[in-house]
N, C-alpha and C positions, 0 to 999 in steps of 0.2 A: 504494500500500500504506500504512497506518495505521502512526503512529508511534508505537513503545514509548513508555512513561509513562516510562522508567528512564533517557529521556535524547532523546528524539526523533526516535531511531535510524530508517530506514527500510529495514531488512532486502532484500537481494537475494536473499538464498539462506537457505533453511532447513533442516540437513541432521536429519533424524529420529534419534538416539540410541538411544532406548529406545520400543515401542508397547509400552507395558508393561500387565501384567491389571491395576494399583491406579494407574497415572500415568502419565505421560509427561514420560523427559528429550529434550530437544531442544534444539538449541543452533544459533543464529541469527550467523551470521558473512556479514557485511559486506566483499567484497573488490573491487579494484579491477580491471578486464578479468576477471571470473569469469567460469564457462560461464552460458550461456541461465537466465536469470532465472525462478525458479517459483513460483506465489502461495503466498502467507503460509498456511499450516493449522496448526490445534492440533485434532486428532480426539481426540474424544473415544473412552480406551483400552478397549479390547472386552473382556470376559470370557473366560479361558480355558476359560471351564464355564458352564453355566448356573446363574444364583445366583437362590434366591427371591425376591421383591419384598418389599422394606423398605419400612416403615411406620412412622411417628412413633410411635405406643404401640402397647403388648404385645397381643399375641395376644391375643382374650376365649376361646379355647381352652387358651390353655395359663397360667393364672391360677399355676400352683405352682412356676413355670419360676423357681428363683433365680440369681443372677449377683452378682458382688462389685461394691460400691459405689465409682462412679470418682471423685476431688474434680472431675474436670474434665471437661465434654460432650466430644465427638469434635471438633465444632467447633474449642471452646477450644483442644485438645492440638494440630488447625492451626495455627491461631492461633500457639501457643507456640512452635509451630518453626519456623514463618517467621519468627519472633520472637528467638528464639534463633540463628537462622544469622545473620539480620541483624548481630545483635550478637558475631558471633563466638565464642559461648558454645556449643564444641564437647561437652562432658560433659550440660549437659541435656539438650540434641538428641540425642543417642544416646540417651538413657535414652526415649524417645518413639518408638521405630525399632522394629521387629519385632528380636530379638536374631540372628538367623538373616543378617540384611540390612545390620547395623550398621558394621561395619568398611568393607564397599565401598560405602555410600552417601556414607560420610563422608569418605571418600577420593575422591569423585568429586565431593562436593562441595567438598572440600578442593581439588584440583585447576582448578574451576570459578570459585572465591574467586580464585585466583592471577591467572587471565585476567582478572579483571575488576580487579585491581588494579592490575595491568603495565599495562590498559587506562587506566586513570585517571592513571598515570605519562605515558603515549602523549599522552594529551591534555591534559593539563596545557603539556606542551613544546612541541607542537603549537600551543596559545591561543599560547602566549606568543611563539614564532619566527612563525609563519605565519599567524595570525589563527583566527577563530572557524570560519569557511567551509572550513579546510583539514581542520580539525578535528573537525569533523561529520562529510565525508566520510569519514575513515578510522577514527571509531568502532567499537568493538567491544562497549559496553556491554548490546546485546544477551543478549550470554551470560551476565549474571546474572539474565534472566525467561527461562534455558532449564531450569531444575530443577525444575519441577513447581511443587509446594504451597509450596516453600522460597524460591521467586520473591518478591522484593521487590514486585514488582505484581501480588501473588496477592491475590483477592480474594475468603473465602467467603459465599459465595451460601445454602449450604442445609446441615444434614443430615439424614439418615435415619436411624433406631436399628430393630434388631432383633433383641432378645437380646445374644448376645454378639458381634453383627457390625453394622458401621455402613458409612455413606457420607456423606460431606462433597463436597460438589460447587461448585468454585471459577471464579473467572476469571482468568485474565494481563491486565491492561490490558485494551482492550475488543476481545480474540479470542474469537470466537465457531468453531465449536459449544464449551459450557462442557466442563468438563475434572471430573475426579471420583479421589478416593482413599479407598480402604476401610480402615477398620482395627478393630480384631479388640480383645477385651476381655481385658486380662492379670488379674494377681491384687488391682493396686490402680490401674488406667489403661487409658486407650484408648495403642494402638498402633499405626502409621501401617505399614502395609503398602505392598509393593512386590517388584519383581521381582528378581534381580542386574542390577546394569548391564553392561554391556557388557565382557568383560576387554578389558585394553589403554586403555580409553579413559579413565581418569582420569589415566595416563601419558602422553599423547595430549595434554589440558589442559592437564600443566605444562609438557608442550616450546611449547605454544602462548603460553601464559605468556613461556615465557623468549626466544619469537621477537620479543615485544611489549616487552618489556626490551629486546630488542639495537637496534631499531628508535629506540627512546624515545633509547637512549645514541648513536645514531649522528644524529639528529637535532641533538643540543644538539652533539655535538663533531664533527662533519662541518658543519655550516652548511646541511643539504639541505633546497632549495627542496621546493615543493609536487609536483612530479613527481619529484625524486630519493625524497621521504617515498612517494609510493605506490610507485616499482618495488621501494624497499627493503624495504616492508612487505609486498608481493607476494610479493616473491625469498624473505623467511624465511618466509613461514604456506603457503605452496602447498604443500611437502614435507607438513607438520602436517594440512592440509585435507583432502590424499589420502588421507594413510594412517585420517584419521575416516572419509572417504567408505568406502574399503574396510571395517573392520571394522563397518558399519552393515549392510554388503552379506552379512556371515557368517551 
């Protein structure tokens, strides 16, 4: 399996989040004795309707069709928010959100921020007590290219405009089939549409988060070797993993 750009992660398990109408969350955990290994996919997310075929310019039909002027293509407004989560700059990143989707995106990706920082705490201790090869192994960095368009190795590819409805069609790293998010023309902006995520699962993140903290602190004040660190990291995220796997299955 191909290794994430986000750190050279090589995913065993990928448990699907959201097959959302405008993107896909999906979050990529690495564990140690997990069940039967399953290939890497990023499907590209299906419509829940049939949508007409977008086209780079307007209609020569419908010539009188007005719309409000955006400062920024659909592209760019990707751009911006991969751009702005990177940077932690939660307040513009909402203002880019469908209003309807705003509080539970942000909170799940709030949630997702955490795991990947507990992660970086995990592996920082790791380098330092048990070497570089310990520390690859029990990587979790994955789960910051599980957010869709907000993926630090999102990459866009393309859009489409038509009227007041677009498409931006991206990559993770180099997953293939590409991956696509629609979004919709406000009063002065493109707007990144999306589905609700999952309830329960942005709660799901921070206890994952904080099994990745206890791990990291038992590490540096326990002394545990390279197999005390995997059963320990096992023993805390397997409760966390289940109960993802369940509410995937709702």
């Amino acid at each position: 399996m191909r290794a994430h750009a986000s750190g050279g992660v090589h995913p065993r398990r990928m448990v699907m989040l959201r097959r959302s109408a405008r993107f896909v969350f999906a979050i990529a955990l690495v564990a140690p004795g997990c069940r039967k290994s399953q290939p890497e996919r990023a499907p590209a997310a299906p419509l829940k309707s049939p949508a007409p075929a977008l086209s780079a310019a307007p209609r020569p039909d419908e010539p009188s069709r007005a719309r409000p002027r955006a400062a920024q293509s659909p592209r760019e407004v990707v751009e911006a928010a991969q751009r702005y989560h990177a940077e932690r700059r939660a307040e513009p990143l909402r203002e880019l959100l469908e209003p309807q989707v705003r509080t539970a995106i942000m909170e799940l990706l709030e949630g997702v921020d955490q795991v990947a920082s507990a992660n970086d705490v995990l592996q920082a201790r790791l380098k330092a007590r048990l070497g570089e090869g310990v520390a690859a192994r029990l990587d979790r960095s994955g789960v910051a290219n599980a957010v869709g368009p907000f993926s630090p190795a999102a990459r866009v590819i393309d859009e489409k405009i038509d009227g007041q409805r677009a498409v931006v069609t991206y990559q993770i790293a180099d997953r293939l089939p590409l991956s696509e998010v629609n979004l919709v023309l406000g009063d002065d902006r493109w707007l990144i549409q999306s589905d609700q995520p999952i309830p329960g699962l942005a709660a799901e993140m921070r206890n994952l988060a904080e099994a990745l903290r206890i791990v990291a602190d038992r590490v540096e004040s326990d002394k545990l070797d390279a197999d005390g660190a995997a059963k320990e990291l096992e023993l805390r995220q397997r409760p966390v993993l289940d109960r993802i796997a369940a509410l995937t299955k709702k």
